[in-house]
mmJSON file of the N, C-alpha and C atoms, coordinates in Angstrom:
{"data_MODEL":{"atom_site":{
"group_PDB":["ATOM","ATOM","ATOM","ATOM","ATOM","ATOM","ATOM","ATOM","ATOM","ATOM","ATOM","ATOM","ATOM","ATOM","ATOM","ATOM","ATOM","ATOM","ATOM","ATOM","ATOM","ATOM","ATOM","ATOM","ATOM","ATOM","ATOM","ATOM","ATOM","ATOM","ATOM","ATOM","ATOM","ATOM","ATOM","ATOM","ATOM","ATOM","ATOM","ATOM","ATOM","ATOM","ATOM","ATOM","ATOM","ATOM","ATOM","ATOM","ATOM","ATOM","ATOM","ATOM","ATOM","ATOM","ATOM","ATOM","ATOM","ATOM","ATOM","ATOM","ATOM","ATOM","ATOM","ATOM","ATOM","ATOM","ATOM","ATOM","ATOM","ATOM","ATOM","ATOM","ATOM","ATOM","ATOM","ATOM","ATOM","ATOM","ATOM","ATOM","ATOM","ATOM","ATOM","ATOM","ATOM","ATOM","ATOM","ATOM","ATOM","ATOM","ATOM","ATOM","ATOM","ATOM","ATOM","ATOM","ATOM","ATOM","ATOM","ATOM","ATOM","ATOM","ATOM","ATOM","ATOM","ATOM","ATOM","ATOM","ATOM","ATOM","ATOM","ATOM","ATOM","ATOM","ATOM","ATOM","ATOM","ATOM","ATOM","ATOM","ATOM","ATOM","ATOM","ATOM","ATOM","ATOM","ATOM","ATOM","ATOM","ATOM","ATOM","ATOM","ATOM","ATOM","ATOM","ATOM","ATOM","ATOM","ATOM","ATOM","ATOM","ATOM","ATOM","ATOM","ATOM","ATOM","ATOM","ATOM","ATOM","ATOM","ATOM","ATOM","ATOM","ATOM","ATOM","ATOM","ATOM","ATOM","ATOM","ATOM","ATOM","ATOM","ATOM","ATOM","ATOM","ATOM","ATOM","ATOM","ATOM","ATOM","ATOM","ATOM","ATOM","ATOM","ATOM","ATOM","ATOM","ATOM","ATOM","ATOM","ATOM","ATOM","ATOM","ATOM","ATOM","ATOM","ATOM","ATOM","ATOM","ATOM","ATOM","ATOM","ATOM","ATOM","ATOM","ATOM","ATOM","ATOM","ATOM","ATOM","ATOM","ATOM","ATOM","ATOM","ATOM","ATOM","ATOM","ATOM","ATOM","ATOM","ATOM","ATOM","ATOM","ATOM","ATOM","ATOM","ATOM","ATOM","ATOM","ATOM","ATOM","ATOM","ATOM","ATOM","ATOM","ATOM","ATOM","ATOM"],
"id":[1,2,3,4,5,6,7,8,9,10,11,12,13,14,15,16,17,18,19,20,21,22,23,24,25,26,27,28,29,30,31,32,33,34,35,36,37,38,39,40,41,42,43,44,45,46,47,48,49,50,51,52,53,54,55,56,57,58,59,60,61,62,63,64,65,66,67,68,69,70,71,72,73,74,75,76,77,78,79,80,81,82,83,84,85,86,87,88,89,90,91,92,93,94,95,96,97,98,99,100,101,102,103,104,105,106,107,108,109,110,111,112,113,114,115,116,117,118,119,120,121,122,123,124,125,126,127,128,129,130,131,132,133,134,135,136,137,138,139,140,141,142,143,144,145,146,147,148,149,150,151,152,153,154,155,156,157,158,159,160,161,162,163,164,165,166,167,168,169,170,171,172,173,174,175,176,177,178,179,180,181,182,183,184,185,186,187,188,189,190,191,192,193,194,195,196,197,198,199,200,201,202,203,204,205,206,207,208,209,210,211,212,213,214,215,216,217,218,219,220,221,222,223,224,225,226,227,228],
"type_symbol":["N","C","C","N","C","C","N","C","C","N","C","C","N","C","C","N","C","C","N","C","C","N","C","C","N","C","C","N","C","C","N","C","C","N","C","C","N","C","C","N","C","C","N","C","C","N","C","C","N","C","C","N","C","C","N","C","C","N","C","C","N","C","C","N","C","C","N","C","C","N","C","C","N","C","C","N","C","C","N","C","C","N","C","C","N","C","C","N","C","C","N","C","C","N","C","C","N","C","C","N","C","C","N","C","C","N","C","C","N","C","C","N","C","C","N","C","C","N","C","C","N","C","C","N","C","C","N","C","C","N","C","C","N","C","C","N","C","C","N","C","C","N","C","C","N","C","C","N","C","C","N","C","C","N","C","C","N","C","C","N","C","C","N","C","C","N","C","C","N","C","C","N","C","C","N","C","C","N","C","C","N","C","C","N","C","C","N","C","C","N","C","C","N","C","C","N","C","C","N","C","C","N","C","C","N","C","C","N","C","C","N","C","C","N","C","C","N","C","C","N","C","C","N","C","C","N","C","C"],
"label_atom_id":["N","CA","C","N","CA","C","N","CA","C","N","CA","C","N","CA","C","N","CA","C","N","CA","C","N","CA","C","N","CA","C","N","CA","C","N","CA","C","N","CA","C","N","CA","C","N","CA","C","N","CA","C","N","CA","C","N","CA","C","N","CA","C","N","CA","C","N","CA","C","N","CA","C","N","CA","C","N","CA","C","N","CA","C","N","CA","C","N","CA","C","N","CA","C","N","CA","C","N","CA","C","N","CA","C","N","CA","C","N","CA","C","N","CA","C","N","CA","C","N","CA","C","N","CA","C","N","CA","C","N","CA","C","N","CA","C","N","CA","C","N","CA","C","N","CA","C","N","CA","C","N","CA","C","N","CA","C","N","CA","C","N","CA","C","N","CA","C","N","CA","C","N","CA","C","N","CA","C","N","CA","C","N","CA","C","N","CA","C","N","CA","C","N","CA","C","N","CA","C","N","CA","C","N","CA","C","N","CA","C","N","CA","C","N","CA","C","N","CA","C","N","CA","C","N","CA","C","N","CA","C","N","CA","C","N","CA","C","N","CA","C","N","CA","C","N","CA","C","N","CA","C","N","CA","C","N","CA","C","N","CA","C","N","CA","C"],
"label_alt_id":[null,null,null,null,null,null,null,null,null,null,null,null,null,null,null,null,null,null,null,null,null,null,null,null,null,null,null,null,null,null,null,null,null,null,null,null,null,null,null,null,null,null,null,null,null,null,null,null,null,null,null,null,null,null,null,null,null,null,null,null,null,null,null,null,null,null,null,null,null,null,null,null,null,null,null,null,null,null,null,null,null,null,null,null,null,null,null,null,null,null,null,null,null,null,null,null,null,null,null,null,null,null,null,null,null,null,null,null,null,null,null,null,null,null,null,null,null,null,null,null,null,null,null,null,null,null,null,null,null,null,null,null,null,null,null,null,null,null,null,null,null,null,null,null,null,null,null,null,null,null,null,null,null,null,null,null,null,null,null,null,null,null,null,null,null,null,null,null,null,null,null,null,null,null,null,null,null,null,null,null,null,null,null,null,null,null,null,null,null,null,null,null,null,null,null,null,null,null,null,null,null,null,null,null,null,null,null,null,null,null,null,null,null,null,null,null,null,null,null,null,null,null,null,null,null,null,null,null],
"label_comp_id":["UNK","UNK","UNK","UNK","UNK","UNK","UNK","UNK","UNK","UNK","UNK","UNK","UNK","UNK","UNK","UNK","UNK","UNK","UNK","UNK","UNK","UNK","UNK","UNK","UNK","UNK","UNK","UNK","UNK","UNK","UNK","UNK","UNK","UNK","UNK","UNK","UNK","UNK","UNK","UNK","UNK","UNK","UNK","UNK","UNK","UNK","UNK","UNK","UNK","UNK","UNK","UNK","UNK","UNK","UNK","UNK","UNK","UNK","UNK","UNK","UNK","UNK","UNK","UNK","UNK","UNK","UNK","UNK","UNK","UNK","UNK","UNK","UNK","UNK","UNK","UNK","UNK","UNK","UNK","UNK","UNK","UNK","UNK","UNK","UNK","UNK","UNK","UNK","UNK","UNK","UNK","UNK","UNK","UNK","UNK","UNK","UNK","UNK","UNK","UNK","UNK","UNK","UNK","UNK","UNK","UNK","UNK","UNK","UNK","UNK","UNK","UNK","UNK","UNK","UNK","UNK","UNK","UNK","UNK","UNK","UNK","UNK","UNK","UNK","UNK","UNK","UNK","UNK","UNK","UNK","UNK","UNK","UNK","UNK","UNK","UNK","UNK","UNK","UNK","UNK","UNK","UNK","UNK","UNK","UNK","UNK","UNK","UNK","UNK","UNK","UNK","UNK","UNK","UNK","UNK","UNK","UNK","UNK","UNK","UNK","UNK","UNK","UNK","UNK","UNK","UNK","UNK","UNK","UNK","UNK","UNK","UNK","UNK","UNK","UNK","UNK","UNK","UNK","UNK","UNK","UNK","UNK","UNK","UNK","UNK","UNK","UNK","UNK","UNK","UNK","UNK","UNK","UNK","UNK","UNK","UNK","UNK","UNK","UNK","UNK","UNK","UNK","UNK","UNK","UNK","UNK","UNK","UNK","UNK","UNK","UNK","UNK","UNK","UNK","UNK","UNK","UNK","UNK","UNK","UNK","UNK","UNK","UNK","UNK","UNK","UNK","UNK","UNK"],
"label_asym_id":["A","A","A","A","A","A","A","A","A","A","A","A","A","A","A","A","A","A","A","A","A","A","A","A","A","A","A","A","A","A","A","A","A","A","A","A","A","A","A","A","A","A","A","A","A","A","A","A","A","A","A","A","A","A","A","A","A","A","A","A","A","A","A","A","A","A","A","A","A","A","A","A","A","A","A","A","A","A","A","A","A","A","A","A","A","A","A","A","A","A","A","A","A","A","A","A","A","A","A","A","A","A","A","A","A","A","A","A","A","A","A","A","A","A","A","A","A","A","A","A","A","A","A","A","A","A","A","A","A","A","A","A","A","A","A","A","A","A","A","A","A","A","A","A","A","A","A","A","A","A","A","A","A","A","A","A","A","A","A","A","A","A","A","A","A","A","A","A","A","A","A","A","A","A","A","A","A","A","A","A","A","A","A","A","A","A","A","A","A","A","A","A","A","A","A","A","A","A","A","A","A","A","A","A","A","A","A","A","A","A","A","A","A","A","A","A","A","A","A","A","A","A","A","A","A","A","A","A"],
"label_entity_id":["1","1","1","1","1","1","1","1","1","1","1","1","1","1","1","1","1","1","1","1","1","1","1","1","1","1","1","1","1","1","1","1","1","1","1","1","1","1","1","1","1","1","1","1","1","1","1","1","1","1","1","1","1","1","1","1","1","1","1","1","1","1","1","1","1","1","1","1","1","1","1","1","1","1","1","1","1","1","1","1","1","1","1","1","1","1","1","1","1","1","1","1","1","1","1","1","1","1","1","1","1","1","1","1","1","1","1","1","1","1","1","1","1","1","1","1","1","1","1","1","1","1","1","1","1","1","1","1","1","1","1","1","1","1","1","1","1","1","1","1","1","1","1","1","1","1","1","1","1","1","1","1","1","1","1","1","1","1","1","1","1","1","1","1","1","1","1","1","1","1","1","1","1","1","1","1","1","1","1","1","1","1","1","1","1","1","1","1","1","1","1","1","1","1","1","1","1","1","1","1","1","1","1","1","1","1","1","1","1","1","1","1","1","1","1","1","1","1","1","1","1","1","1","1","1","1","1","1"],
"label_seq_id":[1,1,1,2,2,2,3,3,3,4,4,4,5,5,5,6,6,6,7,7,7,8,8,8,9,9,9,10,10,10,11,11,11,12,12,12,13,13,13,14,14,14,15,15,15,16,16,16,17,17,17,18,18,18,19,19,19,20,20,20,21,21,21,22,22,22,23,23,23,24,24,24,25,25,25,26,26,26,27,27,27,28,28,28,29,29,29,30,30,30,31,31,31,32,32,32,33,33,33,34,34,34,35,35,35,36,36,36,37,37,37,38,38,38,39,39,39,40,40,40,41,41,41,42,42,42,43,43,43,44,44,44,45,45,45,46,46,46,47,47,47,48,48,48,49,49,49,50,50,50,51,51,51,52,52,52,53,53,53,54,54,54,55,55,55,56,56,56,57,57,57,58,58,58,59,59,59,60,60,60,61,61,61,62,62,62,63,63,63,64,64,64,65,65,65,66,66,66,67,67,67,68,68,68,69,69,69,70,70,70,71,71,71,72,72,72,73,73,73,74,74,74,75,75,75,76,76,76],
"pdbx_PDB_ins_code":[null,null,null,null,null,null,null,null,null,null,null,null,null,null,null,null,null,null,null,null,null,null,null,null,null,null,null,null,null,null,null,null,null,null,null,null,null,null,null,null,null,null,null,null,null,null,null,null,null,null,null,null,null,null,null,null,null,null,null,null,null,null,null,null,null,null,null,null,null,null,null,null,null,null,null,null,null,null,null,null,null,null,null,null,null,null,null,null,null,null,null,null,null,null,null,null,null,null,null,null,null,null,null,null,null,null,null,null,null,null,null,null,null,null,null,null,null,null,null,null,null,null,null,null,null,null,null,null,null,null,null,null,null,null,null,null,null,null,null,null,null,null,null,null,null,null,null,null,null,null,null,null,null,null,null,null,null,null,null,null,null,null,null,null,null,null,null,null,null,null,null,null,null,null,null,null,null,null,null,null,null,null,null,null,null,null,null,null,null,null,null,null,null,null,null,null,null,null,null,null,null,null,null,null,null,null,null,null,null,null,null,null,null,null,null,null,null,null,null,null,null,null,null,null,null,null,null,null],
"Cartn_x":[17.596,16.472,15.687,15.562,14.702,15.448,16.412,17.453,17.256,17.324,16.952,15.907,14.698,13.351,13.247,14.012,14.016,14.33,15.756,16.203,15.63,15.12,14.229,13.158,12.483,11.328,11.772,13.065,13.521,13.926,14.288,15.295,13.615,12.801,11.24,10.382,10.239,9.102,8.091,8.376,7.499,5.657,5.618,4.255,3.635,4.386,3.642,3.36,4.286,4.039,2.493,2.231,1.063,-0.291,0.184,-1.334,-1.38,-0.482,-0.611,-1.237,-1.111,-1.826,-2.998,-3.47,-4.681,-5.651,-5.201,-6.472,-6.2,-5.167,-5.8,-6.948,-6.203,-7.936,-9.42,-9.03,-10.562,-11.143,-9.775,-10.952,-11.497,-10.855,-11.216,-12.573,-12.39,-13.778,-15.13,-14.568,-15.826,-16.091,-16.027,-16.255,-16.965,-17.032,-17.575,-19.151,-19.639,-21.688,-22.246,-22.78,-23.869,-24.411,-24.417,-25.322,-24.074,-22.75,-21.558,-20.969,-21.152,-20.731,-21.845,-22.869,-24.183,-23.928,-23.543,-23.17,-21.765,-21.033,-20.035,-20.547,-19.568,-20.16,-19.299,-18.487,-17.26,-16.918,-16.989,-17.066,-15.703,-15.677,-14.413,-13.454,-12.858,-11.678,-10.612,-11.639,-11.169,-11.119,-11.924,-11.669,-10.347,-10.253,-8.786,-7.87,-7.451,-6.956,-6.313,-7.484,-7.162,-6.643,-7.0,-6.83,-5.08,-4.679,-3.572,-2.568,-2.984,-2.491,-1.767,-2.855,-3.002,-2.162,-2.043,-1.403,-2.345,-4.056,-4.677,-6.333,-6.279,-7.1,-7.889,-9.118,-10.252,-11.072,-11.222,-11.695,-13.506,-13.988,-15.652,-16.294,-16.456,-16.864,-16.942,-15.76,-15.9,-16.346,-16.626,-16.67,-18.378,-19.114,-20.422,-20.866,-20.027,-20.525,-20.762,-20.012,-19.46,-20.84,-21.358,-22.58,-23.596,-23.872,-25.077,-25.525,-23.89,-24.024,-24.524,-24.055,-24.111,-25.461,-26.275,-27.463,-28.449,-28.482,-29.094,-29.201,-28.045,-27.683,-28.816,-28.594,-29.69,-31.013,-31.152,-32.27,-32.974,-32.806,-32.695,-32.827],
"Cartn_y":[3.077,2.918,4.225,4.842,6.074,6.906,7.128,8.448,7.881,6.569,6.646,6.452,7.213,7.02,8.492,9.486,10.877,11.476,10.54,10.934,10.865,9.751,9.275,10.292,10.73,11.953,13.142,13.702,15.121,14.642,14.183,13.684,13.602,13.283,12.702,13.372,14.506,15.076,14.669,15.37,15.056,14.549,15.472,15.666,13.985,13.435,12.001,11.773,11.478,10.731,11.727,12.743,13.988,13.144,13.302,12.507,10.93,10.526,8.71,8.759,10.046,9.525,10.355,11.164,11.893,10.646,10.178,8.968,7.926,7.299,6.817,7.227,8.254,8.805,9.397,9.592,9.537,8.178,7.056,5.657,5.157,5.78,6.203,6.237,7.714,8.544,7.895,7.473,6.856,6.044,4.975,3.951,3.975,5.302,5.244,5.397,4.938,5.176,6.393,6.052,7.191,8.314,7.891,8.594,9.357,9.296,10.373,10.723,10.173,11.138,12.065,12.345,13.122,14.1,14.51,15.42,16.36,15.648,16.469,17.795,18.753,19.937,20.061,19.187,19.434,18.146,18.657,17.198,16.023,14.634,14.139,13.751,14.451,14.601,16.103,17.393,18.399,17.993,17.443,16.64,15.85,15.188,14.237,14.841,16.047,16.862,17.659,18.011,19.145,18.205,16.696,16.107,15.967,15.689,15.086,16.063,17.419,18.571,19.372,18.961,19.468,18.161,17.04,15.79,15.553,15.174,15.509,14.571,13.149,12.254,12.053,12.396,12.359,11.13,10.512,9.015,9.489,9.652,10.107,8.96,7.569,6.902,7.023,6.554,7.033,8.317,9.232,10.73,10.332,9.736,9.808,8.797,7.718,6.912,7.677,8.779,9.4,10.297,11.433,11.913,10.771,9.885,9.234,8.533,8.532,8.248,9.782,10.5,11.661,12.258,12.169,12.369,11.423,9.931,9.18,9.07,9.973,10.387,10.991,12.5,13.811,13.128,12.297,12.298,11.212,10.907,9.864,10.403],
"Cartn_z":[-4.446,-5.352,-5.47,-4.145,-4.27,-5.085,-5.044,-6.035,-7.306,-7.881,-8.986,-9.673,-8.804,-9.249,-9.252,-8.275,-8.065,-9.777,-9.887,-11.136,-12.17,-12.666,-13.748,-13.782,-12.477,-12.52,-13.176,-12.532,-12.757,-14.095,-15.278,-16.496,-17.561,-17.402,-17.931,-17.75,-16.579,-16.22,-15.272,-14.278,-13.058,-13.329,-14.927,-14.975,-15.364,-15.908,-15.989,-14.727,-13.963,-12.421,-12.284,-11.777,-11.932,-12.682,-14.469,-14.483,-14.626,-14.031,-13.661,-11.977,-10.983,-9.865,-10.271,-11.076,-11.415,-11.716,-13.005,-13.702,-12.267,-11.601,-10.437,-10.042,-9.04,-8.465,-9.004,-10.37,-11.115,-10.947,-11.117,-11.186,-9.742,-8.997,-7.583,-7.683,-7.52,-7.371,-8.734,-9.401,-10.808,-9.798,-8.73,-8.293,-6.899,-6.407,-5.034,-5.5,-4.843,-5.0,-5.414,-6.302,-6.863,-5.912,-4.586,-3.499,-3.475,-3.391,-3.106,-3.837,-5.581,-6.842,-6.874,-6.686,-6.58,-5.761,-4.84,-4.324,-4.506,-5.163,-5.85,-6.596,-6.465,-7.124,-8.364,-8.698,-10.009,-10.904,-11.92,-12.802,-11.644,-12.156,-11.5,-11.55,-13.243,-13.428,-12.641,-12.878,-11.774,-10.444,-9.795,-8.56,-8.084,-8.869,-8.752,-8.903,-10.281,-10.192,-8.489,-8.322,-7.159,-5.929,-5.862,-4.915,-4.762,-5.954,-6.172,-6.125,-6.734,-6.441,-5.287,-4.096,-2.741,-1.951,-1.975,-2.062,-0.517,-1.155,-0.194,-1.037,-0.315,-0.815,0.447,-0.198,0.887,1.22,2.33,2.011,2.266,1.134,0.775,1.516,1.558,2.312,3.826,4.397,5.881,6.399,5.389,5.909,5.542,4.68,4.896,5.9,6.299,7.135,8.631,8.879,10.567,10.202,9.074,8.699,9.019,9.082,8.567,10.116,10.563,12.56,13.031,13.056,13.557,13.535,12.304,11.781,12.81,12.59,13.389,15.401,15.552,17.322,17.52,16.32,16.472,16.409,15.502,15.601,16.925,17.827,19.126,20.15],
"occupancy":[1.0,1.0,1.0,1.0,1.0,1.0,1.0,1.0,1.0,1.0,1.0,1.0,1.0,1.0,1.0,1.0,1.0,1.0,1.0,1.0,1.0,1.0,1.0,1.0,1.0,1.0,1.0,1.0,1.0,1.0,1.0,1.0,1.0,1.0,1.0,1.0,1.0,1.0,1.0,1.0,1.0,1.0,1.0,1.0,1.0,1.0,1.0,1.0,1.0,1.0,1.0,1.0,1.0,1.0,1.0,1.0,1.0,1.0,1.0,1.0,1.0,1.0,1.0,1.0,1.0,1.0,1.0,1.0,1.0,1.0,1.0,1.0,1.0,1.0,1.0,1.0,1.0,1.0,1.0,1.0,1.0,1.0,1.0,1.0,1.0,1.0,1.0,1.0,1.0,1.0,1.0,1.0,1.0,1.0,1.0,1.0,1.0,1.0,1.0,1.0,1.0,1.0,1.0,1.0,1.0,1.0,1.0,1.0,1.0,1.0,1.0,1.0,1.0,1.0,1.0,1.0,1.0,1.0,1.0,1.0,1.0,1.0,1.0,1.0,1.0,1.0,1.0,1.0,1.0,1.0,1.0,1.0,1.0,1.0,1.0,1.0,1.0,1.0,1.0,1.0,1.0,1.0,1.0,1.0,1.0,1.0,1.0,1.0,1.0,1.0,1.0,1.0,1.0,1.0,1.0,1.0,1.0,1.0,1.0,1.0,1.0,1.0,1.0,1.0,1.0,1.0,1.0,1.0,1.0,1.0,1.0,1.0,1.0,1.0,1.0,1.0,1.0,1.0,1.0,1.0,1.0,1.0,1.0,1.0,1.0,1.0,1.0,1.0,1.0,1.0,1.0,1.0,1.0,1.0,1.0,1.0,1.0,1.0,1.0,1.0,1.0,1.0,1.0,1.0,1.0,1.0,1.0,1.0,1.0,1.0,1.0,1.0,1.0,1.0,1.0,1.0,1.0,1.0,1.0,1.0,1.0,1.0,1.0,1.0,1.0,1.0,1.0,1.0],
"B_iso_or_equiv":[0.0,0.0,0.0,0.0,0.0,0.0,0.0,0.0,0.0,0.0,0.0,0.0,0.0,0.0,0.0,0.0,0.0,0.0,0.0,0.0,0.0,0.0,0.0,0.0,0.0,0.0,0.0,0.0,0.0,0.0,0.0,0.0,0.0,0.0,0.0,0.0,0.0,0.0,0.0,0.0,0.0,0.0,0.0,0.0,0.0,0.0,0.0,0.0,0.0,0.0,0.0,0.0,0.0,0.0,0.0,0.0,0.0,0.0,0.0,0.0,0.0,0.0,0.0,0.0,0.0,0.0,0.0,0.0,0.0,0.0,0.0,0.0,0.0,0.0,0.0,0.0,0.0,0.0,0.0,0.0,0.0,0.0,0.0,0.0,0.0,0.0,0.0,0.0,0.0,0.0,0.0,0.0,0.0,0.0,0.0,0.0,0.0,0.0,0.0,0.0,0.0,0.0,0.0,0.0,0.0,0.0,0.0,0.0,0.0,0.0,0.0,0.0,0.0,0.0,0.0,0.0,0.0,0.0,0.0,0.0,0.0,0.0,0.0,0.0,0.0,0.0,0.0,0.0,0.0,0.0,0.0,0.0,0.0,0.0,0.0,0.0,0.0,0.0,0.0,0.0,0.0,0.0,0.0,0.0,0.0,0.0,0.0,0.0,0.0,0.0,0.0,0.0,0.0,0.0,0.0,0.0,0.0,0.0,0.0,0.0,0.0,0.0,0.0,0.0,0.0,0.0,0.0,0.0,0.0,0.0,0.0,0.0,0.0,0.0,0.0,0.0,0.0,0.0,0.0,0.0,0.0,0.0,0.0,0.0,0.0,0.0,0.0,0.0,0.0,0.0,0.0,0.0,0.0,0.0,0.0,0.0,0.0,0.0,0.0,0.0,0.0,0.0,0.0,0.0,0.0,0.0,0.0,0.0,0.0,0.0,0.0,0.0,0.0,0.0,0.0,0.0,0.0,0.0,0.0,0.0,0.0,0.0,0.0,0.0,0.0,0.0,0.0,0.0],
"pdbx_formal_charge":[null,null,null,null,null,null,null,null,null,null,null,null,null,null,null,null,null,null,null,null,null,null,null,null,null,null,null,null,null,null,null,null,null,null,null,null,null,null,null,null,null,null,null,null,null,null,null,null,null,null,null,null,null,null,null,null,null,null,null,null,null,null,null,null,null,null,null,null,null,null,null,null,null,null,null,null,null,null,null,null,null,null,null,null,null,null,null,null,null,null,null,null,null,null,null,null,null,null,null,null,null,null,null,null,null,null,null,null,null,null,null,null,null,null,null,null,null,null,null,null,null,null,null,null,null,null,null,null,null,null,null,null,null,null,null,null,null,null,null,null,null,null,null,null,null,null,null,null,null,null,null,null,null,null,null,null,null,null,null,null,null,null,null,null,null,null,null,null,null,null,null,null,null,null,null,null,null,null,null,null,null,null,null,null,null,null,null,null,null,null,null,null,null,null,null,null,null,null,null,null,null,null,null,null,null,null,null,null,null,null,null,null,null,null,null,null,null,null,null,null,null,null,null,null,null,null,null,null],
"auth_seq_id":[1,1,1,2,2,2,3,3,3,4,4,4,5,5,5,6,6,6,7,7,7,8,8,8,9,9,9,10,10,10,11,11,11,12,12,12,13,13,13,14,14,14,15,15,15,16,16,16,17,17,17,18,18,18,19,19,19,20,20,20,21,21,21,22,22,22,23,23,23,24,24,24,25,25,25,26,26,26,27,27,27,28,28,28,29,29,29,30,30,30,31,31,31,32,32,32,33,33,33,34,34,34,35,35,35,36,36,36,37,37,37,38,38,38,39,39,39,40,40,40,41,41,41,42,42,42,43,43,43,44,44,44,45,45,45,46,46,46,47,47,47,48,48,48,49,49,49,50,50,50,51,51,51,52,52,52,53,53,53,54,54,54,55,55,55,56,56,56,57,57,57,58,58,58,59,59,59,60,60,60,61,61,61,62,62,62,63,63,63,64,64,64,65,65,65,66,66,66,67,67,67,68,68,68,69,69,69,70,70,70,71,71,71,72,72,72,73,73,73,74,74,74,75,75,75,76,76,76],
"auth_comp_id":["UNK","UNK","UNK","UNK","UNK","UNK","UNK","UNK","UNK","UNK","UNK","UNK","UNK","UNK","UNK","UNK","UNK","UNK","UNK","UNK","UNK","UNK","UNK","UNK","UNK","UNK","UNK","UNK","UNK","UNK","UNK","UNK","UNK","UNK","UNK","UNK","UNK","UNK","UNK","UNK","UNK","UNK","UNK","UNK","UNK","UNK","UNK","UNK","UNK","UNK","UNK","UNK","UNK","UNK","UNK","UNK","UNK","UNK","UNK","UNK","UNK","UNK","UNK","UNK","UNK","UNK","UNK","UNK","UNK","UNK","UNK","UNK","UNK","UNK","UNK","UNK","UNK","UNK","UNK","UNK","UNK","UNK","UNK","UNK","UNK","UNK","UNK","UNK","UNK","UNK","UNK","UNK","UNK","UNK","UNK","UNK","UNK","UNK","UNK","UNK","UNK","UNK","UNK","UNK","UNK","UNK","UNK","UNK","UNK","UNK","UNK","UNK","UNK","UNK","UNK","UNK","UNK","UNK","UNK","UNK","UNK","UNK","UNK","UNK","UNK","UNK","UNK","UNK","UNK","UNK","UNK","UNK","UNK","UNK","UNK","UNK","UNK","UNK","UNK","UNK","UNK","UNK","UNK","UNK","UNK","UNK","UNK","UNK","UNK","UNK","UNK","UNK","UNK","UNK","UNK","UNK","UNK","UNK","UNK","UNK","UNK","UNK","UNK","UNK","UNK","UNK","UNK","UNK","UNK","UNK","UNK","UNK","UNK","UNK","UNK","UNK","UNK","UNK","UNK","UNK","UNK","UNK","UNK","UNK","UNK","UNK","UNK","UNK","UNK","UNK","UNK","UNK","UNK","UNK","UNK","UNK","UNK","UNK","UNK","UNK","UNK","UNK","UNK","UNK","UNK","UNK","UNK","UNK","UNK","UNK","UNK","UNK","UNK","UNK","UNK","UNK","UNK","UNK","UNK","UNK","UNK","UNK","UNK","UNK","UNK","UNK","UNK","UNK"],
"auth_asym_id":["A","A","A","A","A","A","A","A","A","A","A","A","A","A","A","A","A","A","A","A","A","A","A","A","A","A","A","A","A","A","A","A","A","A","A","A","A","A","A","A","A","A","A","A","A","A","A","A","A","A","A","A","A","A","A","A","A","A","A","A","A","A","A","A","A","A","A","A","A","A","A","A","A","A","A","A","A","A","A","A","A","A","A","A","A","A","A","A","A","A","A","A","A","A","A","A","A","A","A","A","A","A","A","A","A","A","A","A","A","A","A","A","A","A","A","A","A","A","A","A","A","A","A","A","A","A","A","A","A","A","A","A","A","A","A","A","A","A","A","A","A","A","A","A","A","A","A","A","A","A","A","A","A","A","A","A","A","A","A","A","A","A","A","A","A","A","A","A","A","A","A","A","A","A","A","A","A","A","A","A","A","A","A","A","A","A","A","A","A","A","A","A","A","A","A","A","A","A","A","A","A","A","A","A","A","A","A","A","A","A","A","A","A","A","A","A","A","A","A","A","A","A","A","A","A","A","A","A"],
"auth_atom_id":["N","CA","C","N","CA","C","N","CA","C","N","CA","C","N","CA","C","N","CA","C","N","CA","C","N","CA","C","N","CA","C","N","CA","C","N","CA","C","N","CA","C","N","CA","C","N","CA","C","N","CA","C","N","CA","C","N","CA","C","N","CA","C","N","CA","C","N","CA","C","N","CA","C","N","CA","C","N","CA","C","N","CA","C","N","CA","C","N","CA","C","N","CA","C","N","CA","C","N","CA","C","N","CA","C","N","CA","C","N","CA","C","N","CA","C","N","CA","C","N","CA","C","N","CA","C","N","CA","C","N","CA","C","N","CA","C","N","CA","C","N","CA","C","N","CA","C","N","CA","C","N","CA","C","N","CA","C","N","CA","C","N","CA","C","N","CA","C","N","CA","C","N","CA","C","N","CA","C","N","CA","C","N","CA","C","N","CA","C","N","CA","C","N","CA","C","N","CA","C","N","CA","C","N","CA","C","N","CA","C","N","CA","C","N","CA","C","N","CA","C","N","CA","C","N","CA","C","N","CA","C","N","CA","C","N","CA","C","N","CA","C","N","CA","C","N","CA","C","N","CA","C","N","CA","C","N","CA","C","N","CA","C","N","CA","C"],
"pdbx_PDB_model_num":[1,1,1,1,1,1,1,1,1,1,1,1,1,1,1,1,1,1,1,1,1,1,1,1,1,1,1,1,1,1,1,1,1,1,1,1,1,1,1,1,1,1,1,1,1,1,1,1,1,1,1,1,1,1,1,1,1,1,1,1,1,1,1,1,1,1,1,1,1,1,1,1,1,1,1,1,1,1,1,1,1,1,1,1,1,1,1,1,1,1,1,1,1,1,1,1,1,1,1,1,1,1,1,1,1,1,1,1,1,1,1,1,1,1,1,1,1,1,1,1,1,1,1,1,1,1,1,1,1,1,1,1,1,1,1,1,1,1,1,1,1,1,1,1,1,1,1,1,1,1,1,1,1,1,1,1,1,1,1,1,1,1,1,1,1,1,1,1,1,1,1,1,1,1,1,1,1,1,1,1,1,1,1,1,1,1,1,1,1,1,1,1,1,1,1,1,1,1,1,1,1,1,1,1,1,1,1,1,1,1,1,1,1,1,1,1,1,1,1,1,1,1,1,1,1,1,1,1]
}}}
């Protein structure tokens, strides 16, 4: 099954598969909280872009939840 999904890619163009996991992860990132699209420094279609690029998806949630512990230690 995998070889003929390899094939179908190389025969069609890799680049669909490319922006079919891109608009994924834009609808991703459109969906996480205002408090962590706000701190983005790049619109969040370049975002998804680069994510998908790097084959490198950042989970923005848990990474502000471990900040927001870490913050509350210091301050104790």
């Amino acid at each position: 099954m995998e070889n003929k999904v390899e094939e179908f890619l190389e025969k069609n163009n890799i680049t669909y598969l490319f922006i079919l996991l891109a608009n994924l992860e834009v609808e991703r990132l459109s969906n996480l909280p205002y408090t962590l699209k706000r701190s983005f420094n790049k619109k969040i279609t370049e975002i998804a872009l680069e994510h998908v690029a790097a084959n490198e998806i950042p989970d923005y949630v848990v990474e502000n939840q471990e900040e927001n512990i870490f913050e509350k230690e210091d301050e104790q």
